[in-house]
PDB file of N, CA, C, O and CB in Angstrom:
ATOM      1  N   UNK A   1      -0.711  75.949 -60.198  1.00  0.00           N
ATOM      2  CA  UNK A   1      -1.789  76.199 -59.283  1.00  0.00           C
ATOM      3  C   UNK A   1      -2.131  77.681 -59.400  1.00  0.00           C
ATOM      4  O   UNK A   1      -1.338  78.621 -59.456  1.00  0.00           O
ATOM      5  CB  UNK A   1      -1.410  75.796 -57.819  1.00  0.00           C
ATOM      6  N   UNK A   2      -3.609  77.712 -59.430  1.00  0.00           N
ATOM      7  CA  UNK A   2      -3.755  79.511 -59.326  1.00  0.00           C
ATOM      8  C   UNK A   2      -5.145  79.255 -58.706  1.00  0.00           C
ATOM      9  O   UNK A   2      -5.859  78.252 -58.675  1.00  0.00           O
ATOM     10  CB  UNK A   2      -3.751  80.702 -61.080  1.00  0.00           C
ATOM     11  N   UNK A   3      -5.291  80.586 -58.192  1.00  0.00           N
ATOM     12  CA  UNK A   3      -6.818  81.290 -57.521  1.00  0.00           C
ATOM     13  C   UNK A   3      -7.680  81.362 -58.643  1.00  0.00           C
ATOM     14  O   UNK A   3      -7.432  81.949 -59.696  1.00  0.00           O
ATOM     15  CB  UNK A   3      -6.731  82.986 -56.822  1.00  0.00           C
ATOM     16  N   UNK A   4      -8.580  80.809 -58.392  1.00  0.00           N
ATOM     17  CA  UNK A   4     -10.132  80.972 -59.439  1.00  0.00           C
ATOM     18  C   UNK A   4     -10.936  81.687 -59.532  1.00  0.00           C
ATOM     19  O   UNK A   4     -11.435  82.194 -60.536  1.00  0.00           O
ATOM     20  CB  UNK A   4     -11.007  80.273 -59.413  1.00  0.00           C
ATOM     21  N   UNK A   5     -11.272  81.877 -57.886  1.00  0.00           N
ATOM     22  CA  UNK A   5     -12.162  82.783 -57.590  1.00  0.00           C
ATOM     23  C   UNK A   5     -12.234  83.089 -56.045  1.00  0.00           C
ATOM     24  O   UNK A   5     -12.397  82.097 -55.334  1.00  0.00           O
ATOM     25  CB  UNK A   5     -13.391  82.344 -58.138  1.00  0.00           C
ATOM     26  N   UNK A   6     -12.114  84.602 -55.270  1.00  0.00           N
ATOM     27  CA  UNK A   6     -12.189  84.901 -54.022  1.00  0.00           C
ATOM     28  C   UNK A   6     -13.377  85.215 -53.905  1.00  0.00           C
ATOM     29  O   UNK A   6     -13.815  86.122 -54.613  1.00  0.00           O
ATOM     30  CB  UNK A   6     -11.381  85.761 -53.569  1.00  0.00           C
ATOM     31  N   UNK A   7     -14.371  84.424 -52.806  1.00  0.00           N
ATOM     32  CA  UNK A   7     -15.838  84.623 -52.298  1.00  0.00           C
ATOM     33  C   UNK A   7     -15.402  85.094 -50.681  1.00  0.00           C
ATOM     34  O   UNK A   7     -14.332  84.901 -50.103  1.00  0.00           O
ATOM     35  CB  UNK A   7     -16.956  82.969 -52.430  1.00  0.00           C
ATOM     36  N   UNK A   8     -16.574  85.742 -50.217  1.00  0.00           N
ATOM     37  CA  UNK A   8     -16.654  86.226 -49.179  1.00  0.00           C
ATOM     38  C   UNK A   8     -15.856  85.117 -48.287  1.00  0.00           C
ATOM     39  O   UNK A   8     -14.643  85.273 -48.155  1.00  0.00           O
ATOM     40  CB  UNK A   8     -18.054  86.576 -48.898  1.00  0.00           C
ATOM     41  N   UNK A   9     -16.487  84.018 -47.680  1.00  0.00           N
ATOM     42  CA  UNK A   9     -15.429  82.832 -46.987  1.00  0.00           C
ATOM     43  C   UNK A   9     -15.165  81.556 -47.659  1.00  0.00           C
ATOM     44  O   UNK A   9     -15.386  80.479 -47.104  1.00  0.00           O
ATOM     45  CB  UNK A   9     -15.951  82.328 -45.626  1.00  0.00           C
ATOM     46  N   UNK A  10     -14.549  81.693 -49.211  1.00  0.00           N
ATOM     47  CA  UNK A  10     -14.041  80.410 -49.520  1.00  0.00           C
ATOM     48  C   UNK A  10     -12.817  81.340 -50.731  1.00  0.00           C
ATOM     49  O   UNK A  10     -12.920  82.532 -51.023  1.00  0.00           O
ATOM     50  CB  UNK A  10     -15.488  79.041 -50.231  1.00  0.00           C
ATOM     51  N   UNK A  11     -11.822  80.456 -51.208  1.00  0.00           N
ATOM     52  CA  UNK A  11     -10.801  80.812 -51.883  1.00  0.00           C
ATOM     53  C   UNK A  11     -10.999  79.294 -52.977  1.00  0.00           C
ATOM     54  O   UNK A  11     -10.377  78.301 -52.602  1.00  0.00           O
ATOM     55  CB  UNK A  11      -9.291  81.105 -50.811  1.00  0.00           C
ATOM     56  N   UNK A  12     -11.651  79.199 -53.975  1.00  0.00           N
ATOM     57  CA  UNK A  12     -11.148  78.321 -55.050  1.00  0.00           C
ATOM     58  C   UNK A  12      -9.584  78.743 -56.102  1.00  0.00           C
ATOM     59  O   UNK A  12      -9.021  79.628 -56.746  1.00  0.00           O
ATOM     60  CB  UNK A  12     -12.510  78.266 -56.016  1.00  0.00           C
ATOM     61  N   UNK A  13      -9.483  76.905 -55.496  1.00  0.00           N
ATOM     62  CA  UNK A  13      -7.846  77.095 -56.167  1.00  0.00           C
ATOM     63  C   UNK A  13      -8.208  75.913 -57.255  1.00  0.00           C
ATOM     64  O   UNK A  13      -8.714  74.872 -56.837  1.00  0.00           O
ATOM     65  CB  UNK A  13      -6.138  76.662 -54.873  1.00  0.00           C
ATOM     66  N   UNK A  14      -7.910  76.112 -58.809  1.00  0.00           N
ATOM     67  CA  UNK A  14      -7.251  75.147 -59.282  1.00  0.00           C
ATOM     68  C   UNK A  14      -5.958  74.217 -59.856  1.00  0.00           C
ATOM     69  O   UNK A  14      -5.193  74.507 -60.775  1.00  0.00           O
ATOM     70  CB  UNK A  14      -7.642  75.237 -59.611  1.00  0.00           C
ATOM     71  N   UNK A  15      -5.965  73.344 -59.247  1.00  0.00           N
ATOM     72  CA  UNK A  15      -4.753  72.263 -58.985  1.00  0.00           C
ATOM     73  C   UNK A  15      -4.281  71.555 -60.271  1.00  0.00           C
ATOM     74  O   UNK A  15      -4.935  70.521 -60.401  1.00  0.00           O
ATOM     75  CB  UNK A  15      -5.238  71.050 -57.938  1.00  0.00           C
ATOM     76  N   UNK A  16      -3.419  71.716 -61.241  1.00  0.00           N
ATOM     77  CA  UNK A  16      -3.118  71.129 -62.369  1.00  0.00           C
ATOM     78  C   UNK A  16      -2.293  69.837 -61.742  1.00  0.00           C
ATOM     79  O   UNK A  16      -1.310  69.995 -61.017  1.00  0.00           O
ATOM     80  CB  UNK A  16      -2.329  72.146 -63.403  1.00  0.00           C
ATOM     81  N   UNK A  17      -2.875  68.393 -62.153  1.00  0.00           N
ATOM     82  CA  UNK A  17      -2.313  67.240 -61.973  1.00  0.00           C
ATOM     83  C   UNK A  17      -2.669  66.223 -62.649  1.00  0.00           C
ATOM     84  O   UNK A  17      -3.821  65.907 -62.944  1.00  0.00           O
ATOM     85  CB  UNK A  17      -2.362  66.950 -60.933  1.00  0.00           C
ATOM     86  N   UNK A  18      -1.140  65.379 -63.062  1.00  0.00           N
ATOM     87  CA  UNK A  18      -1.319  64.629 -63.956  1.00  0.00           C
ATOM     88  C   UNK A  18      -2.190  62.862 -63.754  1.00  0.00           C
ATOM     89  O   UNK A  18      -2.567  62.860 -62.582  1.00  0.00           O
ATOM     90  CB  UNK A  18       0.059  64.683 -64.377  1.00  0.00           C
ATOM     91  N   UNK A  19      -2.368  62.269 -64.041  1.00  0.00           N
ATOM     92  CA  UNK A  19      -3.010  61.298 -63.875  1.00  0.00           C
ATOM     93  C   UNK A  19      -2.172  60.479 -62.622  1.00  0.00           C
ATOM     94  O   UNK A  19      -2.583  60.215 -61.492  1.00  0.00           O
ATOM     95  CB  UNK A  19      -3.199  60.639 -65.238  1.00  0.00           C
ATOM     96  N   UNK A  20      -0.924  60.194 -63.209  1.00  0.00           N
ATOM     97  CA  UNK A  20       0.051  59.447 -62.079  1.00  0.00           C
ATOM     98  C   UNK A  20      -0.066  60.493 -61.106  1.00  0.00           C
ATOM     99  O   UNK A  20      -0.291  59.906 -60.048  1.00  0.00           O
ATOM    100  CB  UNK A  20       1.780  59.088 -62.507  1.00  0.00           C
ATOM    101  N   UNK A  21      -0.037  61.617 -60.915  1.00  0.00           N
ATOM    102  CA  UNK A  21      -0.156  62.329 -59.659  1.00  0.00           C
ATOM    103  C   UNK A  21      -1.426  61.841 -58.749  1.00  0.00           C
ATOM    104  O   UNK A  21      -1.253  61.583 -57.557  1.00  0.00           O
ATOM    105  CB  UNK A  21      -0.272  63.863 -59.999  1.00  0.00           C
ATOM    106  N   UNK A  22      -2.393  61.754 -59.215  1.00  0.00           N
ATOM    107  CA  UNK A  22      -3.571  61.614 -58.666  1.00  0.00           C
ATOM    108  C   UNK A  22      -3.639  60.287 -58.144  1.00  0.00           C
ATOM    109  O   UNK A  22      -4.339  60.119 -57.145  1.00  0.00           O
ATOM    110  CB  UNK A  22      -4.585  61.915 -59.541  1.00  0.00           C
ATOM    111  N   UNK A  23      -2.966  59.202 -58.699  1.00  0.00           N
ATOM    112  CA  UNK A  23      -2.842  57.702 -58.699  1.00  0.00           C
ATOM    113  C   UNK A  23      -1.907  57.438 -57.053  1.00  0.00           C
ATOM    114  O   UNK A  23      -1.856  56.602 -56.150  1.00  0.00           O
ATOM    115  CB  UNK A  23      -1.840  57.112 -60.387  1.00  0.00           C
ATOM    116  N   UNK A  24      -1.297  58.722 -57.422  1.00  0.00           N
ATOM    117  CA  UNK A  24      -0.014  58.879 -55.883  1.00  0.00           C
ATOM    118  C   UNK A  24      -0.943  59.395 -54.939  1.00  0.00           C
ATOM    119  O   UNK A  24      -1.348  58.705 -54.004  1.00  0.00           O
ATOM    120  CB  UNK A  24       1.594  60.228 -55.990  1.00  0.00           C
ATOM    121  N   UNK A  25      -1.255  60.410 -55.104  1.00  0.00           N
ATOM    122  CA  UNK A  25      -2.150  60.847 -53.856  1.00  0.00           C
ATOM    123  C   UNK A  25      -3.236  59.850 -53.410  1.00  0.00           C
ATOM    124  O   UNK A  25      -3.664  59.878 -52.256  1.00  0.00           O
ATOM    125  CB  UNK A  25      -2.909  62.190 -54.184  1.00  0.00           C
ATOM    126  N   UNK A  26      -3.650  59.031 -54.262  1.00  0.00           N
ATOM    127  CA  UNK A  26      -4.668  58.105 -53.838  1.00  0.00           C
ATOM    128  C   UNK A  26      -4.041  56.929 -52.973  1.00  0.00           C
ATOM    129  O   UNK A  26      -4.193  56.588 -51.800  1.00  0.00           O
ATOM    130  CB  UNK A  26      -5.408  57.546 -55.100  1.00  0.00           C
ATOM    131  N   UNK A  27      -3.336  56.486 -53.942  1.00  0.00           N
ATOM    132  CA  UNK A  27      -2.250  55.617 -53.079  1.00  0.00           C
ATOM    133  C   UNK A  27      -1.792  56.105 -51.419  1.00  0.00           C
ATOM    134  O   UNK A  27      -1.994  55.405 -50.427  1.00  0.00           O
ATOM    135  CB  UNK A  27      -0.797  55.681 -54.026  1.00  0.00           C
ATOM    136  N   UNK A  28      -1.250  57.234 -51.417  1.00  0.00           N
ATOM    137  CA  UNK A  28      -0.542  57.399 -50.352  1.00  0.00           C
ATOM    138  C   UNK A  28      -1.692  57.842 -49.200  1.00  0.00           C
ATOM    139  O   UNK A  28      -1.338  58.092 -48.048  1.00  0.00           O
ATOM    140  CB  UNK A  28       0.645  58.442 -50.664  1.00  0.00           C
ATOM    141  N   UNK A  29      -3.374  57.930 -49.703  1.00  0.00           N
ATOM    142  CA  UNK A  29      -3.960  57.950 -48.546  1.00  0.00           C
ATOM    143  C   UNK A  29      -4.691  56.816 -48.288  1.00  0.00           C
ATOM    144  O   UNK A  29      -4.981  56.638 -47.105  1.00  0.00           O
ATOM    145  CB  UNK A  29      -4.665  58.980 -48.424  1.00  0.00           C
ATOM    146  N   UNK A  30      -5.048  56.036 -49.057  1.00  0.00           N
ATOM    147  CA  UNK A  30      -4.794  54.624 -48.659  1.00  0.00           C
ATOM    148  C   UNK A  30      -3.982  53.676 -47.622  1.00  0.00           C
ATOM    149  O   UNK A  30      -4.183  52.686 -46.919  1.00  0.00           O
ATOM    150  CB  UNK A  30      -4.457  54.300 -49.522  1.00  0.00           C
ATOM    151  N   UNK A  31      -2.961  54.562 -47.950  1.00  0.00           N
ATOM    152  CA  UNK A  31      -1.916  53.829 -46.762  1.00  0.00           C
ATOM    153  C   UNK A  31      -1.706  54.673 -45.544  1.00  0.00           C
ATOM    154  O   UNK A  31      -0.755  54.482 -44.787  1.00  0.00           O
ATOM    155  CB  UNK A  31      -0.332  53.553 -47.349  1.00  0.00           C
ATOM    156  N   UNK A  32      -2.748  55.762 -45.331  1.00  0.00           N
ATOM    157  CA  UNK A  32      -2.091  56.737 -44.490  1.00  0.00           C
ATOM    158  C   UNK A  32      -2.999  56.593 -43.333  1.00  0.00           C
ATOM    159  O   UNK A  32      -4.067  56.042 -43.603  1.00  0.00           O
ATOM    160  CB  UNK A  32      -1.954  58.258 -45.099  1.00  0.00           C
ATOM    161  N   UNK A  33      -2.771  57.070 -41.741  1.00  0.00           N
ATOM    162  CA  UNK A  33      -3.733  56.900 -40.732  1.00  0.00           C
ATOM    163  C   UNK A  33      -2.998  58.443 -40.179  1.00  0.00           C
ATOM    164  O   UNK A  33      -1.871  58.817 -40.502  1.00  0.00           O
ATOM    165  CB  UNK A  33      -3.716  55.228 -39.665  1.00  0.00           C
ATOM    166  N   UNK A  34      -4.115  59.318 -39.127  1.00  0.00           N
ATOM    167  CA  UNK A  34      -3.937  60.780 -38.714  1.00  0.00           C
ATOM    168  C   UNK A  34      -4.036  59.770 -37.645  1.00  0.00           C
ATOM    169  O   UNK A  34      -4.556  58.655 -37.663  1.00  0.00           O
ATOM    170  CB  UNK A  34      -4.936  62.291 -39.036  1.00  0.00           C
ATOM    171  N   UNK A  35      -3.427  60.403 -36.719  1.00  0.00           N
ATOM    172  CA  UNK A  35      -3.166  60.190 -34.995  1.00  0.00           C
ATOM    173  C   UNK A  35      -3.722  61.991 -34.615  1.00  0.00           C
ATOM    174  O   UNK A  35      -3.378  63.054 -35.133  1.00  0.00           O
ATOM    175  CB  UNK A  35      -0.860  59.712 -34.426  1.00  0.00           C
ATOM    176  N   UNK A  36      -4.666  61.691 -33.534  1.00  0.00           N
ATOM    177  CA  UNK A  36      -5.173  62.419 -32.861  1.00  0.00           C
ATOM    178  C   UNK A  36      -6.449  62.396 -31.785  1.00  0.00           C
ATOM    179  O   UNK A  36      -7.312  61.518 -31.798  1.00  0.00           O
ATOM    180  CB  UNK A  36      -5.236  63.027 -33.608  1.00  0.00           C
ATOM    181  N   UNK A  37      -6.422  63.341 -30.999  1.00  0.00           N
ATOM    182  CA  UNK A  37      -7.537  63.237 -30.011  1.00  0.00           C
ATOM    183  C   UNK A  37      -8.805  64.327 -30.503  1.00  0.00           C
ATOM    184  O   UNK A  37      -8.513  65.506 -30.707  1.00  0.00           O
ATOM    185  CB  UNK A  37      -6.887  63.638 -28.398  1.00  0.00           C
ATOM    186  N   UNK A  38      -9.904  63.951 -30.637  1.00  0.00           N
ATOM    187  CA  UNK A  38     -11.086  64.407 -31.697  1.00  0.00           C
ATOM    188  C   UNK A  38     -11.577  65.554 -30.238  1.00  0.00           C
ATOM    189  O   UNK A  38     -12.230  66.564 -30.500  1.00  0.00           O
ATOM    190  CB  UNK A  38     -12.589  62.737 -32.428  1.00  0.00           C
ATOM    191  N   UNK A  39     -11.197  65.256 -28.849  1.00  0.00           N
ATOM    192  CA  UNK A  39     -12.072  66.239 -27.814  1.00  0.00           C
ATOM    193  C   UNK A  39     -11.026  67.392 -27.608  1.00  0.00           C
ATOM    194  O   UNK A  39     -11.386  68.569 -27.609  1.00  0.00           O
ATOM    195  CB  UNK A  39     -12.557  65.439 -26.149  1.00  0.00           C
ATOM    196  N   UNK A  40      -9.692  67.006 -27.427  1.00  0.00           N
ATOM    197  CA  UNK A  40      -9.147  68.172 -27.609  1.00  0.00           C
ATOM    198  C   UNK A  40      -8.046  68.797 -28.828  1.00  0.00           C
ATOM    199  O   UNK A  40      -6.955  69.351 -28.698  1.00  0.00           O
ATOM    200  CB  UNK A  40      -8.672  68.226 -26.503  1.00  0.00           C
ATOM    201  N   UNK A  41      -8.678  68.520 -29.788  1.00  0.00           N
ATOM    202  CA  UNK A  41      -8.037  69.028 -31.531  1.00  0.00           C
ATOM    203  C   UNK A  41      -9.571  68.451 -32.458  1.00  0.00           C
ATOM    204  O   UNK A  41      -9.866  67.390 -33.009  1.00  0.00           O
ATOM    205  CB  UNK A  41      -5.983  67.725 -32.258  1.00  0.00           C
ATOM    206  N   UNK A  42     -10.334  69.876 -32.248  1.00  0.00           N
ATOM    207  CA  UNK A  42     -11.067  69.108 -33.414  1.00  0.00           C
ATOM    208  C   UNK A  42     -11.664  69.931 -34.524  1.00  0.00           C
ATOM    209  O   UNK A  42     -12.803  69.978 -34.988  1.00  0.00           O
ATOM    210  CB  UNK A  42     -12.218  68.297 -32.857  1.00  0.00           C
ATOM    211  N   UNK A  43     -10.238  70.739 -34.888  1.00  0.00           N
ATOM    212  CA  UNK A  43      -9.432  71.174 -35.931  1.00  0.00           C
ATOM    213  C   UNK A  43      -8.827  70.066 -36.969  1.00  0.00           C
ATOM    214  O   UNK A  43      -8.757  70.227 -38.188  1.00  0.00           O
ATOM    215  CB  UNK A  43      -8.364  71.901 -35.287  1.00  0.00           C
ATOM    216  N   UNK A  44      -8.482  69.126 -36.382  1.00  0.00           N
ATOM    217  CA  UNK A  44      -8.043  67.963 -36.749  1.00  0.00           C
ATOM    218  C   UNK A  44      -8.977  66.994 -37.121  1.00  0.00           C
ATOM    219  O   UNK A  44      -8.962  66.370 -38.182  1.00  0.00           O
ATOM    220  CB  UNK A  44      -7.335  67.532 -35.876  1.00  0.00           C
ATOM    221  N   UNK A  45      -9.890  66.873 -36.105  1.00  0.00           N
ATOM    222  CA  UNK A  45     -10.864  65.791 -36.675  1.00  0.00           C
ATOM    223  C   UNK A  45     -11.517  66.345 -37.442  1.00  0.00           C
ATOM    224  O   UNK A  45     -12.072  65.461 -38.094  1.00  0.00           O
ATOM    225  CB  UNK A  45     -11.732  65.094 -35.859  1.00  0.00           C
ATOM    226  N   UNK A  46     -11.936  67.668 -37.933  1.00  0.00           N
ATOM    227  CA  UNK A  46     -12.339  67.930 -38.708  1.00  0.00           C
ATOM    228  C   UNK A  46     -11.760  67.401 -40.326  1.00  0.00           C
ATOM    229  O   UNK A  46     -11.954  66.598 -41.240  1.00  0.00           O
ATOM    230  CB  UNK A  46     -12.394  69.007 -38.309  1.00  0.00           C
ATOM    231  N   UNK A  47     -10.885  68.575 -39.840  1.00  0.00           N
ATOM    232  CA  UNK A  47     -10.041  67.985 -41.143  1.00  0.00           C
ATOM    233  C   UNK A  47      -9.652  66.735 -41.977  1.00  0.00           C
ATOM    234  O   UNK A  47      -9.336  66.571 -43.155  1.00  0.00           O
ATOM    235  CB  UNK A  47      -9.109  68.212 -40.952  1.00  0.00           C
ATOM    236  N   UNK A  48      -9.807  65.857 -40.827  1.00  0.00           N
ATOM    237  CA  UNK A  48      -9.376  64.076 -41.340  1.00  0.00           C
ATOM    238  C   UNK A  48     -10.914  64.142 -41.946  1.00  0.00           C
ATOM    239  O   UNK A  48     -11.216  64.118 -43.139  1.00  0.00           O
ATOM    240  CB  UNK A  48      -8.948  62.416 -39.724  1.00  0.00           C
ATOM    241  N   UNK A  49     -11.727  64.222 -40.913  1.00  0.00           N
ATOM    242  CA  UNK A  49     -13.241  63.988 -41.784  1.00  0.00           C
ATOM    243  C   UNK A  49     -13.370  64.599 -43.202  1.00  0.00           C
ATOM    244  O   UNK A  49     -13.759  63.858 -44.105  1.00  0.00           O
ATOM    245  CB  UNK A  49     -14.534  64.710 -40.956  1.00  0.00           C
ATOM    246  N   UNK A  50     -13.089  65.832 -43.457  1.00  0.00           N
ATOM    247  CA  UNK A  50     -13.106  66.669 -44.923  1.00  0.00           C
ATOM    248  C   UNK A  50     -12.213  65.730 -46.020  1.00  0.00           C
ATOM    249  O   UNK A  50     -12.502  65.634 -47.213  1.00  0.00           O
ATOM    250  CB  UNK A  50     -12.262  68.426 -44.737  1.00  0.00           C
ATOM    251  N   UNK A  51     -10.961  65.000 -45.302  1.00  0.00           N
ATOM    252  CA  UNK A  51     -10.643  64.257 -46.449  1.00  0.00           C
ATOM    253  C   UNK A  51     -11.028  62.734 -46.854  1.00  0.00           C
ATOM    254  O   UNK A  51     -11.071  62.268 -47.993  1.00  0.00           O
ATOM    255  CB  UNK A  51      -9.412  64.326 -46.432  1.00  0.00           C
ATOM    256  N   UNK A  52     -11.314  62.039 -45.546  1.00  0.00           N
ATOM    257  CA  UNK A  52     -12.354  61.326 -45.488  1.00  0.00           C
ATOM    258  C   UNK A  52     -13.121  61.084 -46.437  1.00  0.00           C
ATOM    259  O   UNK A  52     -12.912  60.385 -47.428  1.00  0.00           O
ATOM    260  CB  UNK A  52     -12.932  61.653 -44.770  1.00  0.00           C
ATOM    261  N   UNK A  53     -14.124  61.724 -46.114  1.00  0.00           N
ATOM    262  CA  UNK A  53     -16.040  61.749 -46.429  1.00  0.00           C
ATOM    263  C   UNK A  53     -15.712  62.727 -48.078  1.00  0.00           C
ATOM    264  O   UNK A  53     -15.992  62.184 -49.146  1.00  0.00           O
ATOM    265  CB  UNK A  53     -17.462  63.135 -44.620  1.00  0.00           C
ATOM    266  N   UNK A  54     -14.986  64.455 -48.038  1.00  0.00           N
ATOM    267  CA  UNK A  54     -15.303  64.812 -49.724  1.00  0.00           C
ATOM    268  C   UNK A  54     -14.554  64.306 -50.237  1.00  0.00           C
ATOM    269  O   UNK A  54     -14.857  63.344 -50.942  1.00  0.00           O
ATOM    270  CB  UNK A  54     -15.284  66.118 -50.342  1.00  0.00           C
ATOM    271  N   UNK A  55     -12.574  64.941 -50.050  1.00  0.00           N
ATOM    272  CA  UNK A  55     -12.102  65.143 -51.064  1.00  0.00           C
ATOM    273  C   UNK A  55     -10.940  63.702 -51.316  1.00  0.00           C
ATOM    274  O   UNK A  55     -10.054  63.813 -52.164  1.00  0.00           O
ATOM    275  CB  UNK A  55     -11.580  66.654 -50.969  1.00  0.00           C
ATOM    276  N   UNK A  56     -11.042  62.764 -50.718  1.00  0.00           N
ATOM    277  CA  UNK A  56     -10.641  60.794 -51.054  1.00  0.00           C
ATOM    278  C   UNK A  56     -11.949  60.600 -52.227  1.00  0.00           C
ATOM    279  O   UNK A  56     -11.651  60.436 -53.410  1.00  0.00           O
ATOM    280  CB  UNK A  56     -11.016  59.251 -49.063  1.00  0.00           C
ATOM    281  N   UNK A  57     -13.098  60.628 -51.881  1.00  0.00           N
ATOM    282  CA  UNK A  57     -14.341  60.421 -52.765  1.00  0.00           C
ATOM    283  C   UNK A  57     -14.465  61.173 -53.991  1.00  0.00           C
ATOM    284  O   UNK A  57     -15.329  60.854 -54.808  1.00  0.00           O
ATOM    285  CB  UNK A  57     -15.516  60.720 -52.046  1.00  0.00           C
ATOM    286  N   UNK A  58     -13.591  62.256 -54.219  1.00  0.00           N
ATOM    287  CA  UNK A  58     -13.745  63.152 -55.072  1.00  0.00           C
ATOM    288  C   UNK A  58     -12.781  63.058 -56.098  1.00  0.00           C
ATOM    289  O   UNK A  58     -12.893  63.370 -57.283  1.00  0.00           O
ATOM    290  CB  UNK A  58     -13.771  64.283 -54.506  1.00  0.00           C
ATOM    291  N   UNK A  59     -11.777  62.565 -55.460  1.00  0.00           N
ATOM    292  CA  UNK A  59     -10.034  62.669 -56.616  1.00  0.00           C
ATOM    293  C   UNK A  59     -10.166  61.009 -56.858  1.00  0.00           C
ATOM    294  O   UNK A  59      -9.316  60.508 -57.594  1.00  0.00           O
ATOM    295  CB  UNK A  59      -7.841  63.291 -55.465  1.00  0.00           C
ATOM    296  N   UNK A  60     -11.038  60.264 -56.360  1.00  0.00           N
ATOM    297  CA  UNK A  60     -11.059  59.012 -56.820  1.00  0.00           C
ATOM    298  C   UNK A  60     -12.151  58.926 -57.707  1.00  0.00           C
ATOM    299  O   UNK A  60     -12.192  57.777 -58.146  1.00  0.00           O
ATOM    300  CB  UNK A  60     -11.105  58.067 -55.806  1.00  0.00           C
ATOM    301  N   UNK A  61     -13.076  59.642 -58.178  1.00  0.00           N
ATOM    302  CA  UNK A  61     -13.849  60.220 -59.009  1.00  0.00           C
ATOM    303  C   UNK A  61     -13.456  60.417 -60.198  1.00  0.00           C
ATOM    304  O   UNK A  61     -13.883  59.923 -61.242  1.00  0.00           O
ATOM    305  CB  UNK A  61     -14.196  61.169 -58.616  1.00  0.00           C
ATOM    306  N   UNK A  62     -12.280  61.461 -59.953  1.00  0.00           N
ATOM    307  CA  UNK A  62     -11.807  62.227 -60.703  1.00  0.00           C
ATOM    308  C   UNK A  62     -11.043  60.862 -61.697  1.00  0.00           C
ATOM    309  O   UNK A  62     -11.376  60.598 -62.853  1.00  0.00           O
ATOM    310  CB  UNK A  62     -10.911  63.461 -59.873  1.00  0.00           C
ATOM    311  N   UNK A  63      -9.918  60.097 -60.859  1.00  0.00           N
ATOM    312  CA  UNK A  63      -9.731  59.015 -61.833  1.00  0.00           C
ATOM    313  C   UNK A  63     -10.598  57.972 -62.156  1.00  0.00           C
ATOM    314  O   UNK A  63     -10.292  57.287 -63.132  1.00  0.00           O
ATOM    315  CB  UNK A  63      -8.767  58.436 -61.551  1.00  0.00           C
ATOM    316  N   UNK A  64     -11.800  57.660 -61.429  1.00  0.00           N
ATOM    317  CA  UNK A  64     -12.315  56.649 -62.173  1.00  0.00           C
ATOM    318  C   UNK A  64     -13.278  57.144 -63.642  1.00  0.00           C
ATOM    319  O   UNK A  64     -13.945  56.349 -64.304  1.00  0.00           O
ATOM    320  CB  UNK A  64     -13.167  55.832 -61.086  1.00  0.00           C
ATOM    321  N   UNK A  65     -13.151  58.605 -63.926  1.00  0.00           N
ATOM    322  CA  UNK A  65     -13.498  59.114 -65.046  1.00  0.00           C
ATOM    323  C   UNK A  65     -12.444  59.162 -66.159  1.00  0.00           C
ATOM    324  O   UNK A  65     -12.730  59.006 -67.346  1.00  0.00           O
ATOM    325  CB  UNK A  65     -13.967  60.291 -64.759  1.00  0.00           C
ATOM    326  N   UNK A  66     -10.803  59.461 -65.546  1.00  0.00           N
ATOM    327  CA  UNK A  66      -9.914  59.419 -66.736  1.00  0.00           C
ATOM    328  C   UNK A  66      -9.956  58.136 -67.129  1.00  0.00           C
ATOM    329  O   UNK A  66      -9.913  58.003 -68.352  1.00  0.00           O
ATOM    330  CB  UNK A  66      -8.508  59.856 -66.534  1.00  0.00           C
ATOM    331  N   UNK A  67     -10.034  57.034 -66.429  1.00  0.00           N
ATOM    332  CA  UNK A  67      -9.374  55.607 -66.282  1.00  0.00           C
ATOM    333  C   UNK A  67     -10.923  54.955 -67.669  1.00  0.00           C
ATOM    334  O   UNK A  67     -11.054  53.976 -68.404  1.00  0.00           O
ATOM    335  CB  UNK A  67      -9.370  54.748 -63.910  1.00  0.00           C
ATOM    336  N   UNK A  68     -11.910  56.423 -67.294  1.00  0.00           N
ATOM    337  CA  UNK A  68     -12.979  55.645 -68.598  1.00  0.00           C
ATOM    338  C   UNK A  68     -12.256  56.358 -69.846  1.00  0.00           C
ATOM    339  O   UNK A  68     -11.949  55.784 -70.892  1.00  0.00           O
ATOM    340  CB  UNK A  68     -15.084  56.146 -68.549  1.00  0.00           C
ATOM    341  N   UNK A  69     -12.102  57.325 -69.632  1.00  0.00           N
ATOM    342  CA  UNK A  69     -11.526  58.076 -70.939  1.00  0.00           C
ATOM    343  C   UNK A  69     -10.578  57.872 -71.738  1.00  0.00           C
ATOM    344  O   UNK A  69     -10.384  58.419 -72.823  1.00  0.00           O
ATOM    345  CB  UNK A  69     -11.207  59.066 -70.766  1.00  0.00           C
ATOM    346  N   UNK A  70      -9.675  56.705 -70.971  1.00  0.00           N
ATOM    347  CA  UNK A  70      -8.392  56.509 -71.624  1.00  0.00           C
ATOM    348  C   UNK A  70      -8.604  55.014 -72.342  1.00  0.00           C
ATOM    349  O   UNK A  70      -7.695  54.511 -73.001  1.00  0.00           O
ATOM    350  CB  UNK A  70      -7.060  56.588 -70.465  1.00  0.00           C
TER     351      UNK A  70
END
């Protein structure tokens, strides 16, 4: 893992991972549920939403492009 690039308010990191890694992380949020209250933590609901809505849609992307490549 290393820093890519520091912008005024964002930090890009890139994440070296192997295919079965990505297959795990997909897996394990598939099976996963956040417990929380969205009126008072919504730090949290945020956050469930960010993995939610981009980055589930994004790393499942990511393999349904290796899964063409291979």
């Amino acid at each position: 893992m290393r820093i890519l690039e520091i912008a005024p308010k964002d930090i890009h990191i890139v994440i070296d991972l192997s295919k079965t890694e990505v297959e795990k992380i997909l897996k394990a949020l598939d099976h996963s549920e956040i417990s929380y209250d969205g009126k008072t933590d919504p730090e949290t609901l945020s956050a469930a939403e960010y993995v939610k809505k981009e980055f589930y849609p994004k790393l499942a992307e990511v393999l349904k492009e290796l899964n063409h490549g291979s």
